[in-house]
N, C-alpha and C positions, 0 to 999 in steps of 0.2 A: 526233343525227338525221342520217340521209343525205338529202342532196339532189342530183336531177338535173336538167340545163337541158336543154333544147331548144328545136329552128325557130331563131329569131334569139338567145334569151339566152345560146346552148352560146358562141357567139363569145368571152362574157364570162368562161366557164371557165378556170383558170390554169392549165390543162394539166399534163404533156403529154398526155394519154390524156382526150381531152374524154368520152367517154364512160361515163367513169368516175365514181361519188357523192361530192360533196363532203360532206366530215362537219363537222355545225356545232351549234357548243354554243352554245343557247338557255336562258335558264330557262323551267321547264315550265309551261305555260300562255300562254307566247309566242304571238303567234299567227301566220298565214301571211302576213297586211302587217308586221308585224314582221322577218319572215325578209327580205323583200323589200328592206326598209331596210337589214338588216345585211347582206345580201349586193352591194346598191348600196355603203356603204360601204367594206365588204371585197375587194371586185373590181370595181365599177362596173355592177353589173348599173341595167340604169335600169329603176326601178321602176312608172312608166308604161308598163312592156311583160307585167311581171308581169299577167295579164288570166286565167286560169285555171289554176287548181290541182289535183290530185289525192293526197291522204293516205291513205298505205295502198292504193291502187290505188282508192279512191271519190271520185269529182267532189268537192269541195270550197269552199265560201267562203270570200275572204281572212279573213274574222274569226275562221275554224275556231282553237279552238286547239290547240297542238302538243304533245307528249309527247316523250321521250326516245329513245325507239324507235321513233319512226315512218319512214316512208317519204313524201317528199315528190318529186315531182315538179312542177314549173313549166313553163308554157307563157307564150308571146306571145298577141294576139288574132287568132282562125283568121278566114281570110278564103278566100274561092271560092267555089266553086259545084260 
């Protein structure tokens, strides 16, 4: 599965090219607090900031679970106005 960070978790990316999908092998059915875990351990992403997801380009909940081929992206919790 590819994953992309952003807002404050991109920091965590091991670079060079933050912009770029980190590819991370889960077993299938993993779910997206799962990812959160192994990418805290993997890179230090802190998991407490994990606060919104989207799979495959649709809103998603941490308990969604993952597939092989999906597309994950990760967010902090939005804040403003």
């Amino acid at each position: 599965m590819s994953v992309k960070l952003y807002a404050l978790l991109r920091k965590h990316h091991p670079g060079p090219n933050r912009s770029m999908p980190l590819v991370v092998e889960l077993p299938d059915g993993a779910t997206v607090a799962a990812l959160a875990a192994h990418l805290s351990t993997a890179w230090g992403v802190p998991v407490a900031l994990v606060k919104n997801a989207f799979v495959n380009n649709q809103a998603a909940p941490l308990a969604t679970e993952l597939h092989d081929s999906d597309q994950i992206s990760l967010f902090p919790p939005v804040v403003g106005g």
